[in-house]
N, C-alpha and C positions, 0 to 999 in steps of 0.2 A: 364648515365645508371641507370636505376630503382633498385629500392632492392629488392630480391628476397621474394615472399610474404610468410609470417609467416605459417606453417604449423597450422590446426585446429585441435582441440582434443576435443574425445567425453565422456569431462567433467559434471557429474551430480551433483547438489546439489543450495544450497539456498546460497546467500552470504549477509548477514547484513550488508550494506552499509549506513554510517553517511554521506547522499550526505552534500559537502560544499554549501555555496551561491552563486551565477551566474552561476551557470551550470544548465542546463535543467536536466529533468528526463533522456530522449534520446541521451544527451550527458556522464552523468553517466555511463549508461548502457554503451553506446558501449567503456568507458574507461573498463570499470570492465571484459566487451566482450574481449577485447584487451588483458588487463595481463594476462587472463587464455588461452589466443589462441582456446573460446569454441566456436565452430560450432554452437550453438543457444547459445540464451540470451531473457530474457525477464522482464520487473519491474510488480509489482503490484500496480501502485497506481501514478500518477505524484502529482510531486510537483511545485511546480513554481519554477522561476531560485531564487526568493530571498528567498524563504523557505530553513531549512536545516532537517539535520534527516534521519531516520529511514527509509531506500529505499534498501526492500526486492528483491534484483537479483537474479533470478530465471535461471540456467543455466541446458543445456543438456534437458534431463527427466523432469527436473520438471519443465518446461514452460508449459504441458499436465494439470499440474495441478496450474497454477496461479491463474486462473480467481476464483477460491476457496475463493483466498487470498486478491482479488479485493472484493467480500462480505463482509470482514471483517469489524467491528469496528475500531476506530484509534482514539487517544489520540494527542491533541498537545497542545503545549505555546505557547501564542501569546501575543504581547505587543501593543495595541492600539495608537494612536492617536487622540484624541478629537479636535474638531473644524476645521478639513480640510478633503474636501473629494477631492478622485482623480480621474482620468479616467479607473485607472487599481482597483482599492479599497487598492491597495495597495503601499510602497514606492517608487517602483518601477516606477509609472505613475507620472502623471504632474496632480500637485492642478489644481482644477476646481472652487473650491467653499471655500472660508473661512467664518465662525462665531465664534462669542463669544460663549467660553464654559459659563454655568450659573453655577453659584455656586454649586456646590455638595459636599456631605457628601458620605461616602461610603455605610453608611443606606441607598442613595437614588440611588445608582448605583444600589445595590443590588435591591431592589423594579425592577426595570426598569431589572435588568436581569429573573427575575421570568416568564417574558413573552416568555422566549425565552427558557424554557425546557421543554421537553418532544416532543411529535408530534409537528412539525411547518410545515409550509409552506415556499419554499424558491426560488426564481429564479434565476438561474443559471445566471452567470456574463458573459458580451460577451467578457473578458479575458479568459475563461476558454475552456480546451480542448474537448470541449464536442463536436459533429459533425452537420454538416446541409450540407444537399447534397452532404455528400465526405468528405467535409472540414471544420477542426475546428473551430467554433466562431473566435477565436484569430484574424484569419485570415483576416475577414468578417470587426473586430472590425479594425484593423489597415489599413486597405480600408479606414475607416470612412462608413460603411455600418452596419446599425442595423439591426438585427434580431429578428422577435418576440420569445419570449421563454416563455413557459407553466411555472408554477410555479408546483415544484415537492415537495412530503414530506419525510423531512426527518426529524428524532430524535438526540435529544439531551439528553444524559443519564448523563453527569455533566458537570457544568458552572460554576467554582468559581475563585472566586477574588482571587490571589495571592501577588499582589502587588499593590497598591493606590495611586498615586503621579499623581494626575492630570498637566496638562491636559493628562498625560500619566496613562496605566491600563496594570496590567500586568491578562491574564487568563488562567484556565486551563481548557480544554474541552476535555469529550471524545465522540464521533457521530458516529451516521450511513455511512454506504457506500453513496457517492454522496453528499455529506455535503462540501460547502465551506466556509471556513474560512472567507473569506475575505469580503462575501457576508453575514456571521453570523455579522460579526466588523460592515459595513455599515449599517443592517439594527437596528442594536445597539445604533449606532450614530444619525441613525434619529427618534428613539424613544424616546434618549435623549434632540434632537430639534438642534442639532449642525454638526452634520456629523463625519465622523470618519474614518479613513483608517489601516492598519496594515503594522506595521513597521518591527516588527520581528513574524515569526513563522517558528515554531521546531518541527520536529513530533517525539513523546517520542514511541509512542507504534502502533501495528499491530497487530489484529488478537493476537496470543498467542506472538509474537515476540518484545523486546522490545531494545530499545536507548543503552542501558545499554550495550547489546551484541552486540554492531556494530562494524566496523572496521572503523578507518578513512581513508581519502586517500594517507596520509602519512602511515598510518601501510601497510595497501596493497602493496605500491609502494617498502617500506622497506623490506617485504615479499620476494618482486618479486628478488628485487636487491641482497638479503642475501642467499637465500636459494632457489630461485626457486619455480616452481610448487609443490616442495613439502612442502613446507610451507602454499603455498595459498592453496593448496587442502585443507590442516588442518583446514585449516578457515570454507571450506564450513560444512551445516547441509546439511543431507539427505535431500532429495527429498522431503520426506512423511514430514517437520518439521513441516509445517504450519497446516499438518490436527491433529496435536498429539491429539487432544481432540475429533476424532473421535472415535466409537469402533473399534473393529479388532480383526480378527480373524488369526490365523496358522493352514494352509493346511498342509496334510503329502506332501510329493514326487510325488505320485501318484495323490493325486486330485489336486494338482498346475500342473501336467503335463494336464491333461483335460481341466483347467481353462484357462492355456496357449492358450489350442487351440480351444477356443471360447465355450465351453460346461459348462453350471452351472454342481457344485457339491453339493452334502451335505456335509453341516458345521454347523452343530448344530444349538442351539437358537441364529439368530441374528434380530436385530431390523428390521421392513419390513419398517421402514417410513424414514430411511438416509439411506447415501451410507458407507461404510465399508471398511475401511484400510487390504489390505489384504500380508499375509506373506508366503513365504512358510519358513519350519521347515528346516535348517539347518543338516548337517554333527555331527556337533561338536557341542554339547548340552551346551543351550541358544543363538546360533547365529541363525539367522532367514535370509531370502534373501526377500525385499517387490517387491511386484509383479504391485499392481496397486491399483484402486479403483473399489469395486462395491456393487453391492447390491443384494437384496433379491428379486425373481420374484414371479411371481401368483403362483408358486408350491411350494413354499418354500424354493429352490434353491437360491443358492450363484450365481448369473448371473457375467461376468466378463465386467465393462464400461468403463474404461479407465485402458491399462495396460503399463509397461513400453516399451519398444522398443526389451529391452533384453530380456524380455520373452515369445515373439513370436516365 
């Protein structure tokens, strides 16, 4: 006889999860989906199964607003390997290729990293989740079927050295959205003339969100086991956490009741070129209720573009 299936709950908020290693993004998630019993679930960002780190889950409400948090910036460490490249770029794949590393000084590492900040060029690894006609590279690539792929630009806003023990390098990078790691390590290796793969990486930071505040999956689990859903609720951040560095504005009563129902209000001076965190004004003075995101239309009007479920 089957178990009778888990009741779902219409749980809102952001959960800062420290994914372990060998788990997939989408295995994460639907763990983290699982202890809260939430009706939705969503991540911002995959990692690979041998990555670890900072894997923002996005539950209830604030899935409306992920893809925000997919723009983001991201910070990580990573610990290279010199002289073997693999089929995945990372430890995870089978060596393809061995060379002698050449003598290096960390003076000449560093030269050799200079290339690699600011605007680059970079092409997307046929490991990576990225899509072609429905289905992800990955896919195409464990076929044994190549795909051509464009090479894309992304930034690199810092590269440095951490640790120096050839033929091992430890780095720390923070990049643009769509930046691979693994695919920054390779093309590192063959500027060096040797090849390179990555053995460890760890994602420290997201957007405003960082490592520091994570939960591991032992705290979660401990959560669940001790105290229940009210434990783990305590964990979650509001919905709105990831846009904190938006502006925002508090509506009285009255104009969040119009805004609800699809009608811009006047809210004073707000920016006409982003979109705007919006609040309504609370009962009980300094609580606020957040409503959604929007922004400023051709009248000057507060327009409402994405709002929560509840305040329909």
């Amino acid at each position: 006889m089957s178990k009778p299936r888990r009741p779902k709950r219409p749980i809102d908020g952001i959960l800062l999860f420290d994914k372990p290693a060998g788990l997939t993004s989408n295995q994460a998630l639907q763990w983290v989906k699982h202890r809260y019993q939430a009706e939705k679930a969503g991540h911002t960002g995959s990692l690979d199964p041998l990555a670890t780190g900072l894997l923002p889950i996005c539950l209830g409400e604030a899935t409306k607003f992920s893809h925000y948090l997919l723009e983001a910036d991201k910070v990580y460490a990573t610990r290279l390997r010199l002289g073997q490249q693999t089929n995945t770029a990372d430890a995870d794949g089978e060596i393809v290729r061995e060379r002698a590393v050449p003598a290096l000084t960390q003076a000449d590492f560093e030269q050799v990293l200079t290339r690699f900040r600011g605007n680059i060029m970079q092409v997307p690894s046929m490991y990576s989740a990225l899509k072609f006609e429905g289905k992800p590279l990955y896919e195409y690539a464990r076929a044994g079927i190549e795909i051509a792929r464009p090479a894309r630009p992304v930034t690199i806003y810092h590269l440095e050295i951490t640790a120096f023990t050839p033929p091992f390098v430890e780095l720390e990078v923070r990049c643009s959205k769509g930046t691979y790691i693994r695919n920054l390590v390779e093309d590192i290796g063959e500027a060096i003339g040797c090849g390179a793969h990555v053995t460890v990486l760890r994602r420290l930071a997201a957007g405003p969100f960082s490592l520091a505040d994570a939960h591991t999956r032992d705290q979660v689990q401990s959560a669940e086991n001790n105290m229940g859903f009210a434990q783990l609720d305590a964990m979650l951040l509001p919905s709105w956490a990831g846009l904190s560095d938006w502006p925002r504005v508090e509506l009285s009563g009255t104009s969040a009741y119009y805004l609800r129902h699809g009608n811009p209000v006047q809210a004073g001076s707000l920016p006409a070129d982003q979109p705007v965190l919006i609040f309504e004004q609370g009962e009980i003075a300094a609580e606020t209720i957040f409503l959604g995101v929007g922004e400023v239309d051709d009248d000057g009007l507060l327009a409402p573009r994405r709002l929560l479920r509840s305040t329909h």
